[in-house]
Legacy VTK file of the C-alpha trace (Angstrom):
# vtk DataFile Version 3.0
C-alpha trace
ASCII
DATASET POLYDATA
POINTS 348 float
102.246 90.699 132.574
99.490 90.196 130.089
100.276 90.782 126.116
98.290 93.791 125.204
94.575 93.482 123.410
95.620 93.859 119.869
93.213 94.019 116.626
94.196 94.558 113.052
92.451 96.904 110.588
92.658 96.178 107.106
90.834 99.195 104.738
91.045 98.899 100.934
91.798 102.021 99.307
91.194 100.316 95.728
87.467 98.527 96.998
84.956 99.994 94.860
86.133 100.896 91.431
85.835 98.344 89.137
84.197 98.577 85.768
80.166 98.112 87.710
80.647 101.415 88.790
80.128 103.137 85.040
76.332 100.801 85.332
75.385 100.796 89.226
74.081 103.501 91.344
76.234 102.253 94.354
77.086 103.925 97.361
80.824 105.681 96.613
82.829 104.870 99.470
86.079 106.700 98.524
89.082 107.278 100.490
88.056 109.928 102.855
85.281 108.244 104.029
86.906 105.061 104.503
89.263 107.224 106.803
86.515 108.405 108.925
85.110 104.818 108.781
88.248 103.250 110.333
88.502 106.806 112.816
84.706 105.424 113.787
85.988 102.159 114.319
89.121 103.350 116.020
86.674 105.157 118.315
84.759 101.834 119.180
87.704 99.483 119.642
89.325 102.112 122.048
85.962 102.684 124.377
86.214 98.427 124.692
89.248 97.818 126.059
91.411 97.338 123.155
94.861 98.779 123.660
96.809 98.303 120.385
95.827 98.482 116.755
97.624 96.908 113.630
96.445 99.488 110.110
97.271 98.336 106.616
99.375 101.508 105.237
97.145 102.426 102.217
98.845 106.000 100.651
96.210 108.720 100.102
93.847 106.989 102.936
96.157 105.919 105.806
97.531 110.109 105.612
93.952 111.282 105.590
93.541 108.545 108.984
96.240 110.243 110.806
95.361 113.592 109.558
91.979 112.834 111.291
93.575 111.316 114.759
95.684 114.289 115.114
92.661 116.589 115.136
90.544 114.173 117.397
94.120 113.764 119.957
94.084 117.712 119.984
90.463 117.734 120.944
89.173 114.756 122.796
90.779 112.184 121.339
91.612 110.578 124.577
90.630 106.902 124.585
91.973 105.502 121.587
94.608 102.585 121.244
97.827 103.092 120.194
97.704 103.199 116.287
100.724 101.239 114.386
101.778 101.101 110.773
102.439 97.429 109.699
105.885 97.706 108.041
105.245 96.729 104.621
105.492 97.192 101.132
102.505 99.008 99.279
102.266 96.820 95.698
98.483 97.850 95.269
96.823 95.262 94.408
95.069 92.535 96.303
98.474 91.096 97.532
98.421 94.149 100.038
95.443 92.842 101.605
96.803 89.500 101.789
100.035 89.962 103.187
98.633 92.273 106.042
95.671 89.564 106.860
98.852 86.942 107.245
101.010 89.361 109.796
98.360 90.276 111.900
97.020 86.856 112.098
100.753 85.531 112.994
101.298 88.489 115.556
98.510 87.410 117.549
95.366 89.622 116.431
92.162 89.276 118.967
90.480 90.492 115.654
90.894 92.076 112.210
88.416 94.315 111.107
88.109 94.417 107.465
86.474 97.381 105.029
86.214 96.288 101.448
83.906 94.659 99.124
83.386 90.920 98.816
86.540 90.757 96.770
88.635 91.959 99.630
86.869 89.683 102.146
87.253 86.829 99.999
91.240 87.587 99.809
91.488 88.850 103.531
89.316 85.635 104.782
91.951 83.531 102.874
95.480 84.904 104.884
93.889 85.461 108.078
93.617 81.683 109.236
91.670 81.095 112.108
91.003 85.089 113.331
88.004 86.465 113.429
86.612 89.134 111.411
84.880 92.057 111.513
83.319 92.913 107.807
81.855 96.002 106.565
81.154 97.188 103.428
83.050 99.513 101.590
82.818 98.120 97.622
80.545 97.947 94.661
78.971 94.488 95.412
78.717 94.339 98.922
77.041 90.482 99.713
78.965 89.109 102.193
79.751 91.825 104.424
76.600 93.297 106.333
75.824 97.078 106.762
76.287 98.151 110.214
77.975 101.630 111.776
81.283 101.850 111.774
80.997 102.670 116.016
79.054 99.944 116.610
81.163 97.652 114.715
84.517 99.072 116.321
82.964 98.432 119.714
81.682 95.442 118.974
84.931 93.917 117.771
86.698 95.036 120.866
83.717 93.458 123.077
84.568 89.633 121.258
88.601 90.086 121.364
89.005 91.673 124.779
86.019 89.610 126.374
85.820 85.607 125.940
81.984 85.755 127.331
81.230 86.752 123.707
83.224 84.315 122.434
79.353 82.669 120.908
78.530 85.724 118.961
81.574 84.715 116.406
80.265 82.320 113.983
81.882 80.220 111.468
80.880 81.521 107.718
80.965 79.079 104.430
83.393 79.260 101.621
83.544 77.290 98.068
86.602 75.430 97.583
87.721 74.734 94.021
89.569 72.202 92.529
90.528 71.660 88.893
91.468 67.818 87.477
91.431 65.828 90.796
93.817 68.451 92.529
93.436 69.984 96.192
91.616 73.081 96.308
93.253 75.878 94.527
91.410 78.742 95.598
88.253 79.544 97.401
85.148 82.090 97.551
83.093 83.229 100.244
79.652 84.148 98.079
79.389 82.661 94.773
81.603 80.315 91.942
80.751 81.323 88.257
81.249 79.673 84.972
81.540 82.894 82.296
81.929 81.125 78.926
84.204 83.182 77.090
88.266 83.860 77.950
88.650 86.750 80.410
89.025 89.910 78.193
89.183 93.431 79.693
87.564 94.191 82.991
87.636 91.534 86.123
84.310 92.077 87.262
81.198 90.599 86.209
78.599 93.008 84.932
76.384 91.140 82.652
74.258 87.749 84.277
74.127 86.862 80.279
77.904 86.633 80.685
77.225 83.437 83.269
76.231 80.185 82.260
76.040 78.828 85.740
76.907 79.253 89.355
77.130 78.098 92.968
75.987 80.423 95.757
77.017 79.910 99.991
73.742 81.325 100.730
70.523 82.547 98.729
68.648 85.522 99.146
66.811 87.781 97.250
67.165 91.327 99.231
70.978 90.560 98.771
72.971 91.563 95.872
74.522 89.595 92.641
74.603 86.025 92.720
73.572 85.925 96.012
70.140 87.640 95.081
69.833 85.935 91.623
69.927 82.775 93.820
67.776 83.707 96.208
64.498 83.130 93.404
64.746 80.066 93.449
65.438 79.271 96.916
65.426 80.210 100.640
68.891 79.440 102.490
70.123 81.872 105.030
73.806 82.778 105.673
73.436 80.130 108.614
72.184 77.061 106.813
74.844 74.003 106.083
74.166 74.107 102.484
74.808 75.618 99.135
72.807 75.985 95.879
73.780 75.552 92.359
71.989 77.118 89.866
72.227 76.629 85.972
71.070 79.423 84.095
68.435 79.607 81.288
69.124 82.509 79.564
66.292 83.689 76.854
63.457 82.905 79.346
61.738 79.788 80.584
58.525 78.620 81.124
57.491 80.205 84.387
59.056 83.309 82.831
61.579 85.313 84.290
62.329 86.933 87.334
63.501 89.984 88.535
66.957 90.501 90.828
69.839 92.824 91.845
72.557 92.262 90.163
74.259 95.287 90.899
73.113 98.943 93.262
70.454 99.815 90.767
70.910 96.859 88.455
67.680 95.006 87.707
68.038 91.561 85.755
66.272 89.163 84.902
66.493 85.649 85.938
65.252 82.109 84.770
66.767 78.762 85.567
66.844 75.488 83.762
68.323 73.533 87.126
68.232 74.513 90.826
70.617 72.085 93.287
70.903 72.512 96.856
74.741 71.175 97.860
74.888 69.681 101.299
78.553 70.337 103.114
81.473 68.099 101.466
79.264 67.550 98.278
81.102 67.976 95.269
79.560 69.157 92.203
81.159 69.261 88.439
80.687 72.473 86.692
81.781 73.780 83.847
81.924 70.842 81.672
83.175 71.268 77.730
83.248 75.124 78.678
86.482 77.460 77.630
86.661 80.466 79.501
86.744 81.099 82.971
85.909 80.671 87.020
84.871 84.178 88.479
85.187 84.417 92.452
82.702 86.298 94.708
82.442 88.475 91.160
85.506 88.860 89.878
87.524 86.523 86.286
89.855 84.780 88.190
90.667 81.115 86.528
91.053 80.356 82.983
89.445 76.822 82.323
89.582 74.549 78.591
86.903 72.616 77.469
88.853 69.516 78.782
89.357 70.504 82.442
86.975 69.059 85.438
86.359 71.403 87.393
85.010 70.676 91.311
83.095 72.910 93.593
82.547 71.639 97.337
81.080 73.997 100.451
83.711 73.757 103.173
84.068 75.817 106.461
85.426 79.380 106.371
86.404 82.263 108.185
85.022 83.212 111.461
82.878 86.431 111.424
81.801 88.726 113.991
78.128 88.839 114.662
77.891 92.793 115.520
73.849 92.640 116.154
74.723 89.539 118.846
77.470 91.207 120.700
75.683 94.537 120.782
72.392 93.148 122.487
74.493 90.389 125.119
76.074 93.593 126.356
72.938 95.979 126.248
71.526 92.711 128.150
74.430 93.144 130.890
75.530 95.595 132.941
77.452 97.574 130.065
79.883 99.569 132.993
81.382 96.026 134.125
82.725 96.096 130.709
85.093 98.859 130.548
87.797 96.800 132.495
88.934 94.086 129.952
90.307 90.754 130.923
93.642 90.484 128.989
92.404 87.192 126.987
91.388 86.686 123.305
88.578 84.717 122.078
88.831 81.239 122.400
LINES 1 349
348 0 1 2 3 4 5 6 7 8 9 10 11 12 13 14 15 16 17 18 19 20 21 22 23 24 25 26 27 28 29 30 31 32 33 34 35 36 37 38 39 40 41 42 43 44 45 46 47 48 49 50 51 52 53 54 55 56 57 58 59 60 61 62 63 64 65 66 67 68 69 70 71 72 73 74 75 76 77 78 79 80 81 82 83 84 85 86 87 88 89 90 91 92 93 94 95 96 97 98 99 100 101 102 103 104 105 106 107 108 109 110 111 112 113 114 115 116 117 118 119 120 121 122 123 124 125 126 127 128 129 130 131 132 133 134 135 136 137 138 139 140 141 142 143 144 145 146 147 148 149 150 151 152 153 154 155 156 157 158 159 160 161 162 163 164 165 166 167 168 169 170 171 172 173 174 175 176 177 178 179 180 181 182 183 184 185 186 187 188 189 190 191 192 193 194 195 196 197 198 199 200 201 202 203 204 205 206 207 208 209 210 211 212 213 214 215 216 217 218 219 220 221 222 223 224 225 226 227 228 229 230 231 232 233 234 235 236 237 238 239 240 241 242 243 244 245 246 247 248 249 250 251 252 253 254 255 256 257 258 259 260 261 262 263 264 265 266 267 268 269 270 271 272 273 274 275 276 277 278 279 280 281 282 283 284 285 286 287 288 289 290 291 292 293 294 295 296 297 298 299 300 301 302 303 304 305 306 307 308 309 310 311 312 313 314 315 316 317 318 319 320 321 322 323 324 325 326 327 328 329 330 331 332 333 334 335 336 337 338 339 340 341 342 343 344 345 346 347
């Protein structure tokens, strides 16, 4: 008999409320509508075959979730997997996300479908080895996960994990590995590496570009947000592209003047370099050099580095991703009632 279509759902309750929040005009994704964003999702996986879903217990969100399914199961609910708990441990803090990424990824996940901002990718992307994932945005600084409808993202996850022929609309994303004096890599990010030139005081976020003295970006482009953006005047390189770019900042103008970017929903700053690098796959770079302070990750004070520590950025390989625009149009291509009866295999 075959194992039953499983996919894991991992929503942050915390994404979303760091210090940018008291600047930006972002979206506010709080709990209640990350409940009807997984219910939407829910919704999707269910009408595609999948049978089974793994959720992240998250307090105040995972109750308002199953306050929601018990009004859709009274009405017409009918159609959606079988909803489990993972039994875990509630600390949170980022190690939530972490430790559910690493159990659904060892209990045999199709998928894991992630909401979050890039922080909780970045962690999420880091525990969830070689299973792919679904990311949507649900945080202040939303770069690496693209906007799409909860719905269609729900049934397009369920279309790659209970269907190998879309097995080609997953594609493999970039990451930053760092290392610190010669050592292996000793953590990762999925947008951007930034040198902030001070010790990390208060708040983990990065709110002021002034704050960075450099950076590396996995892609460049200026209708994105943060780093990304902010790298994307100098240079053009898609999501897609094997490279990176490294970008040292020159902060009190420079002689093309500066430029403007968003650093932040409703953030405008401007931008100037004094070196632009494009990074080819495996490249190292040395950043950092003489600096005290610290390594922030996809946008958030993570390391503490002293003046004497080398510190090594290379682009590697990273998680595998979901393409929800690909799998949508292969199946509006096919004969979308030939796909409501699921072969029992995950993608390859």
């Amino acid at each position: 008999m075959s194992a039953a279509i499983t996919v894991g759902v991992i929503a942050n309750p915390m994404s979303g409320r760091d210090v940018r929040r008291l600047l930006a005009s972002a979206s506010v994704f709080n709990n209640v509508e990350k409940a009807r964003m997984v219910l939407r999702v829910l919704g999707g996986l269910g009408a595609a075959g999948v049978e089974r879903v793994w959720i992240m217990p998250a307090g105040g969100l995972t109750a308002g979730l199953f306050r929601l399914l018990d009004g859709m199961r009274n009405g017409n609910g009918r159609g959606l997997p079988e909803i489990a708990l993972l039994d875990m441990t509630i600390r949170g803090d980022a190690r939530d996300s972490a430790e559910a990424a690493a159990r659904m990824a060892g209990n045999g996940a199709a998928a894991i479908v992630v909401l979050g901002g890039d922080g909780t990718h970045r962690v999420v992307a880091k525990h969830c080895g070689d299973v792919p994932l679904c990311a949507l945005p649900a945080g202040t600084n939303n770069a690496f996960a693209r906007s799409r409808e909860a719905t269609a993202a729900g049934l397009a996850t369920g279309l790659a994990a209970a269907h190998p022929e879309f097995a080609a609309c997953v594609a493999r994303e970039k990451l930053l590995e760092v290392a610190i004096n010669g050592g292996a890599a000793c953590d990762s990010a999925l947008v951007d590496v930034a040198v902030v030139p001070r010790a990390p005081v208060g708040a983990r976020a990065l709110f002021r570009l002034e704050d960075i003295s450099e950076f590396v970006a996995t892609f460049a482009d200026p209708c994105s947000v943060g780093l990304a953006a902010v790298a994307g005047l100098f240079a053009d390189i898609p999501r897609s592209a094997p490279e990176a770019l490294h970008v040292r900042l020159a902060h009190g103008g420079a002689a093309d003047g500066p430029r403007l970017a968003a650093f932040a929903p409703g953030v405008l700053v401007a931008a100037a370099a004094r070196e632009v690098r494009r990074l080819e796959p495996n490249e190292p770079v040395v950043i950092a050099a003489g600096v005290a302070g610290c390594l922030a990750l996809d946008g958030e004070r993570e390391i503490e580095i002293r003046p004497r520590d080398e510190v090594e950025v290379r682009l590697a390989a990273g998680p595998r991703t979901i393409d929800v625009d690909a799998v949508m149009r292969r199946a509006a291509q096919r004969n979308f009632a030939a796909l409501h009866a699921p072969e029992k295999e995950r993608i390859p």
